[in-house]
C-alpha positions in Angstrom: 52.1 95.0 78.8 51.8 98.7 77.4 50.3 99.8 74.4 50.2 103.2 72.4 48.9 103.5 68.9 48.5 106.8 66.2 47.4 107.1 62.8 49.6 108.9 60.2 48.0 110.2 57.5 49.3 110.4 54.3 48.2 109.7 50.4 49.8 106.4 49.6 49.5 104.6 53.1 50.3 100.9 51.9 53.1 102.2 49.5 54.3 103.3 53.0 53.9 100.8 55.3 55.9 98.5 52.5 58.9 101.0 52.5 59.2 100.8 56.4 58.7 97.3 56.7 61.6 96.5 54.1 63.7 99.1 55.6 63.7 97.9 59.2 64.1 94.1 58.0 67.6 94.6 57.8 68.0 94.9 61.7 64.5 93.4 62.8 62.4 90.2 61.7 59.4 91.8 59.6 57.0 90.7 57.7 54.2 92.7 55.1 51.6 92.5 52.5 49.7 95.4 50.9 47.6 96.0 54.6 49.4 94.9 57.2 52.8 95.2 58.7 54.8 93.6 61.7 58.2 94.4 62.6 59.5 92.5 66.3 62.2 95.2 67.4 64.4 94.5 70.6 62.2 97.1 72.6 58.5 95.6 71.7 56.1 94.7 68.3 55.1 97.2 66.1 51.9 96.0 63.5 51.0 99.0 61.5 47.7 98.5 59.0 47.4 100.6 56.0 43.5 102.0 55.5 41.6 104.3 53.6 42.6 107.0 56.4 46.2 106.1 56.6 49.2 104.1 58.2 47.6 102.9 61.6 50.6 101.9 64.0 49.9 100.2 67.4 53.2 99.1 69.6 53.1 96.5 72.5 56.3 96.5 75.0 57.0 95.7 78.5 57.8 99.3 79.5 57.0 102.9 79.0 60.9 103.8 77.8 60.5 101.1 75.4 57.3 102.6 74.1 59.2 105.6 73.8 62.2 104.1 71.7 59.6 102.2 69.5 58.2 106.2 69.2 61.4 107.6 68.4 62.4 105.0 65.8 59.0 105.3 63.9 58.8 108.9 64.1 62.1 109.7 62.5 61.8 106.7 59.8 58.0 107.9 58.4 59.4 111.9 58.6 62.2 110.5 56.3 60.1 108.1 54.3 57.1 110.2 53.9 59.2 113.2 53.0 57.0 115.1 55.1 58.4 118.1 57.2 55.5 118.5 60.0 55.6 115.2 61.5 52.2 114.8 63.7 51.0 111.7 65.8 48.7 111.5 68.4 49.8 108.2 70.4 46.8 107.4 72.8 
């Protein structure tokens, strides 16, 4: 199993975490309170927790190219939803 994770940080972390979590329910089972967020995509889990330094997101798949679609899919949905232009996270 391989993991990444980041921290985006941004003003209103659970405000976001809510928006992505209702947004990808439509194509993924999801499920959210004010904290904490879990989405099952195809390629692997994604839990995100929402904290006093922003909107932590950790991803488990079987594969590094499905780490990198779980990347790709975040990463353009939190530019979009954050209406942020410099999009920066440090997955480790």
């Amino acid at each position: 199993m391989k993991t990444v994770q980041a921290t985006f940080n941004t003003d209103n972390p659970s405000a976001l975490l809510k928006r992505l979590c209702k947004h990808f329910r439509h194509k993924a089972p999801a499920e959210w309170d004010d904290h904490q967020g879990r989405v099952e995509f195809k390629p692997g889990l994604c839990l995100m927790t929402a904290s006093e330094k922003g909107l932590s997101i950790h991803f488990e798949a079987e594969s590094e190219p499905a780490i990198d679609t779980l990347k790709m899919i975040l990463e353009t949905h939190i530019q979009r939803m954050a209406r942020q232009d410099a999009l920066e996270l440090d997955w480790q």
